[in-house]
N, C-alpha and C positions, 0 to 999 in steps of 0.2 A: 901203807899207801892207799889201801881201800877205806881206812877212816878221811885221810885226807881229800879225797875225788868225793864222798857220801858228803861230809861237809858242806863242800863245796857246789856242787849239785845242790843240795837243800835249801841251801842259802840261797843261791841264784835263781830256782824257781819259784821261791817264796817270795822276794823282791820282783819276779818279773809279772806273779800273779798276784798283785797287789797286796799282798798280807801282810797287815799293822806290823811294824818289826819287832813287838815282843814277841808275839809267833814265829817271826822268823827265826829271831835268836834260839827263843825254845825247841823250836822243832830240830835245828844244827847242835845243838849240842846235845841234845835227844839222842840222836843217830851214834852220838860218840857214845855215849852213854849204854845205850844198848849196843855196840860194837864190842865195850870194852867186859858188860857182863856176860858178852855169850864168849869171852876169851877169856872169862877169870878162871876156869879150871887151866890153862897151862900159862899163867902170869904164878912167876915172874919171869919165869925161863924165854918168854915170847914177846912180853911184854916191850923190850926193846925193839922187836922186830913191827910186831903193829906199829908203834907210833913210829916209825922210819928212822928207828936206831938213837933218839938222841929224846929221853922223857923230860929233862931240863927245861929245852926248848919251849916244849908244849905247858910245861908249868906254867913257866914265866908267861907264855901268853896267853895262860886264861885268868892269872892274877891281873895283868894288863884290860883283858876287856870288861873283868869284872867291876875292875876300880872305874872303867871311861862309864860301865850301865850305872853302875850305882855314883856319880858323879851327875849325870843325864838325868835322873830319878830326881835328884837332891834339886838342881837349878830347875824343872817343871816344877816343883812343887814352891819351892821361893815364888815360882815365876805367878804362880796362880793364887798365889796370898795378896801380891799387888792391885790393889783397888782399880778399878773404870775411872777413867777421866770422867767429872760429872759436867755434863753439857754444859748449864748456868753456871760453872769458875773458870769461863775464860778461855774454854777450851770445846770449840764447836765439833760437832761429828760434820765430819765432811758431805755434801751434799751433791748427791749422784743422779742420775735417772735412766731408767731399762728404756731399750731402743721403744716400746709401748707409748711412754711417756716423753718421749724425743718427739714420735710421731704427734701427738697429741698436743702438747704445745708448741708445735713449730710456728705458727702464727705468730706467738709471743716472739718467739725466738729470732722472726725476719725481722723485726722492729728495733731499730736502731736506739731506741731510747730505751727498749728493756732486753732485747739480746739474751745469749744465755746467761751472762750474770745476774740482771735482774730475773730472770726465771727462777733462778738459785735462789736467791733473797726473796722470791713468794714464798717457795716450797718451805725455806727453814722458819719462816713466820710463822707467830704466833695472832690471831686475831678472835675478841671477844667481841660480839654483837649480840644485844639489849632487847631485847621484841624479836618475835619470829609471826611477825603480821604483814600488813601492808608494806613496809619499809622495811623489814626485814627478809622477807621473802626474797624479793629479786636483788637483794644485795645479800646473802647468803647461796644464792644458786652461782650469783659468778661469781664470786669468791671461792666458791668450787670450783667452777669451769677452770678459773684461773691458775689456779695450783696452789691457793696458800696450804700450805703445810697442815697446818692446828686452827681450828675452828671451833670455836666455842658461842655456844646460844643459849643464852636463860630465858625464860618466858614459864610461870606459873598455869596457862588460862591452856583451856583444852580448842579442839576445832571444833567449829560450829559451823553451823549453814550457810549464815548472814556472810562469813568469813572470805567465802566462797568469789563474790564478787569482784576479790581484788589483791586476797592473798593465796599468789598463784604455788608457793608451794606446798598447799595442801591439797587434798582431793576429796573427792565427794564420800569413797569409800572409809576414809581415813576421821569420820564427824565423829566425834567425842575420845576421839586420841589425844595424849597431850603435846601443844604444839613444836615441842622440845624435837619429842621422836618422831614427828611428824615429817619434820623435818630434814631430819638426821638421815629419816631412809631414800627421800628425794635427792639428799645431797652425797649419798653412796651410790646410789643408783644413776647418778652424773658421772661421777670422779668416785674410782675407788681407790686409789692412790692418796687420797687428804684422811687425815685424822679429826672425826666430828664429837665435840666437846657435851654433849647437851645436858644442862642443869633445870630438872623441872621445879623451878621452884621462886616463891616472891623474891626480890630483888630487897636486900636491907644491907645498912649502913655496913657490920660486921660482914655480912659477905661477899658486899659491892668493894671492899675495901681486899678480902683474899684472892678475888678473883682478878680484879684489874691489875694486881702484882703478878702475875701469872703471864701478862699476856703483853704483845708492842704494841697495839691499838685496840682501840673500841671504838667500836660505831653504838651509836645512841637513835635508834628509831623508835621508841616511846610515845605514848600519846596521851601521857600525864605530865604536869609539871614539876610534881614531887620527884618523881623518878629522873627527871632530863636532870634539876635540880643537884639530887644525891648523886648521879654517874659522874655531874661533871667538878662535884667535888672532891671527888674522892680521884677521879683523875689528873684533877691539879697537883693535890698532896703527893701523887704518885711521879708526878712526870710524866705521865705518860698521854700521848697525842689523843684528842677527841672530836671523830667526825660524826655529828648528829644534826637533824633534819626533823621537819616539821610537816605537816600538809593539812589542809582543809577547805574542803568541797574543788573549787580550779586550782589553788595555787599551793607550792610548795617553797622552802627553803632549805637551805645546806649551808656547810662552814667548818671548816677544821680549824677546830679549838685547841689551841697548843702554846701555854705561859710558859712552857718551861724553855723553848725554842722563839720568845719574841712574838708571840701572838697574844690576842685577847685569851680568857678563856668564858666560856657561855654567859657565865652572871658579869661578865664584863660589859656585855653587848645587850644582856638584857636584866637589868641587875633588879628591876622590880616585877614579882608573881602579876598577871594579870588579874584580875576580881573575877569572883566565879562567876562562871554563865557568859564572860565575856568573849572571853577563846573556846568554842562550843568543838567537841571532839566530832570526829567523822560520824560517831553514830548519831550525835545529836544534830547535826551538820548538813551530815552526808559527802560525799567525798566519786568525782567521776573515778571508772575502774582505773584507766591506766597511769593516772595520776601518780600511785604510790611507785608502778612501774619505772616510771619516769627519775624520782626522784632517787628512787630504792639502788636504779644503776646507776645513779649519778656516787652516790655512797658509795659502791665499789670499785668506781671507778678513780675517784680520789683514793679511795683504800692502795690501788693499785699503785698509783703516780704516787704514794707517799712510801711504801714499800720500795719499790724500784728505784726511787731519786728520779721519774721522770717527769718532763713538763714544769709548768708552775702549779702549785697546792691552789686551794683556799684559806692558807691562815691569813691571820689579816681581814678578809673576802668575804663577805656575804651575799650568795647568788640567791635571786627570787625568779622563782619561775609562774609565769603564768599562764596558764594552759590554755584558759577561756580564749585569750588573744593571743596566744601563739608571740609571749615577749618576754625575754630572760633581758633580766638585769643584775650588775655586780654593783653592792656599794663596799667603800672600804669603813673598815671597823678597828679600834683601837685598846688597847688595855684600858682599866680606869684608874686612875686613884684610887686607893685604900679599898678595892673588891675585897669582900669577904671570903669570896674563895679560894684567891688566888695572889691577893696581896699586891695586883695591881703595877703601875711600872713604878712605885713607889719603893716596894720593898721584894720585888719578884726580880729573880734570878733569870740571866737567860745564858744559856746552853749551845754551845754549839752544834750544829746541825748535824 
């Protein structure tokens, strides 16, 4: 009877003091165990009496719990040879957020066009943006703000002085950083809940081509035409939506680029390089500060409405903004025949939404 109460007892304060229950098992049949060697000088004659008259019993039920551990043993281990679902086949990780990030986006979340489901659909996004300069800056900080999820920024060129004037997420302290990580710690130091991508490195065909596969959108804030050129081919070949943007000295442009969904895509719209010296870049230019501002959250902010499903986009849409006169205007824009990038509504595929 005293092996049975000792058992018992063992067990019960083992499971009431939270102990893993291989412990607890070990420690209960420990008890028997050492019950039964400090009774092996008058076994066998006693032996009946300790275990409550009937040793049978107690056989058959430690064969019983023996087989359920090592049964229990057997299915943990099948169980943990079974692979993770991988995100990209079809099978997303569910998308949560700590009361932190409730409080943090509730703004988002009053708004009837993006609510929490489109808060959800920021956070599980993936988005690549091209430049982390003028146009990259403030459409990088709220795409923070905002909750996308994965944030990726390429950009080669380190911070500089001159930079200062108008790319606002850099700092003074931060001059000859590269503007990748520059970045990266402004937009942790916003939002540390987002995942920041930074690639410091030139932007080429091979690896405008690995990266754009990686990601549901790019934005294109570049200030070359090679570069606007390459992203918006390799985005076409990819499917995948391109919202990029232009500025120089007052005025700015925007446009989401998207053939595979019924839109132009860029060399649709503007399918011949301008001659050099014609299109003079901001430095050569010069460009007012809050210009790129202006424009930079206009890119995140379609970022958003194309994310979410809310509002109407810009595909199609070419908005000019110009700042000198305080006059935005929208034209509309169309695919072309036979683009070389995109194959034009000739021979380009369109996509359901």
């Amino acid at each position: 009877m005293i092996g049975i109460l000792g058992f018992v007892a063992v067990f019960g304060a083992g499971r009431w003091l939270g102990w893993p229950g291989r412990w607890v098992w070990l420690m209960a049949w420990g008890w028997l165990l050492v019950l039964l060697l400090a009774h092996a000088p008058y076994m066998p004659a006693q032996l009946g009496d300790f275990v409550g008259g009937e040793f049978r019993g107690w056989f058959v039920l430690g064969v019983l719990v023996g087989v359920a551990l090592a049964y229990r043993a057997a299915l943990r281990r099948v169980r943990g040879r079974v692979p993770e679902p991988a995100t990209g086949a079809g099978v997303a990780k569910p998308v949560t957020f700590s009361p932190v990030e409730l409080d943090r986006y509730a703004r988002h979340i009053m708004l009837r066009e993006i609510g929490g489901p489109g808060q959800k659909r920021l956070k599980a996004a993936r988005v690549l943006v091209v430049g982390a300069g003028g146009l990259g800056s403030p459409a990088l900080m709220y795409l923070a703000a905002s909750g996308v999820g994965v944030i990726g920024v390429i950009d080669g060129d380190g911070v500089e002085g001159s930079n200062l004037q108008r790319q606002i997420i850099h700092t003074d302290a931060r001059i000859g950083m590269p503007k990748v990580f520059s970045a990266e710690l402004a937009m942790k130091a916003l939002n540390p809940f987002i995942q920041v991508r930074p690639y410091h490195r030139r932007l080429d065909e091979a690896l405008a081509a690995e990266l754009v596969a990686d990601y549901d959108l790019v934005l294109d804030g570049t200030d070359n035409f090679d570069t606007r050129y390459l992203v918006n081919r390799v985005c076409a070949a990819a499917a995948k939506p391109l919202i990029a943007a232009a500025i120089t000295q007052w005025e700015g442009q925007i446009s989401l680029y998207d053939p595979a969904r019924g839109g132009p895509c860029f060399e649709c719209v503007f399918p011949v390089r301008p001659a050099p010296g014609m299109v003079p870049t901001c430095a050569e230019a010069g460009v007012a500060a809050p210009l790129p501002g202006v424009i930079g959250a206009m890119m995140a902010m379609e970022a958003v409405k194309h994310l979410t499903g809310a509002g109407a986009g810009l595909r199609g849409r070419l908005l000019i903004h110009d700042a000198l006169y305080a006059e935005t205007r929208v034209i509309g824009v169309k695919r072309r025949d036979g683009c070389a990038a995109c194959g034009g509504s000739s021979t380009g595929t369109d996509h359901p939404e």
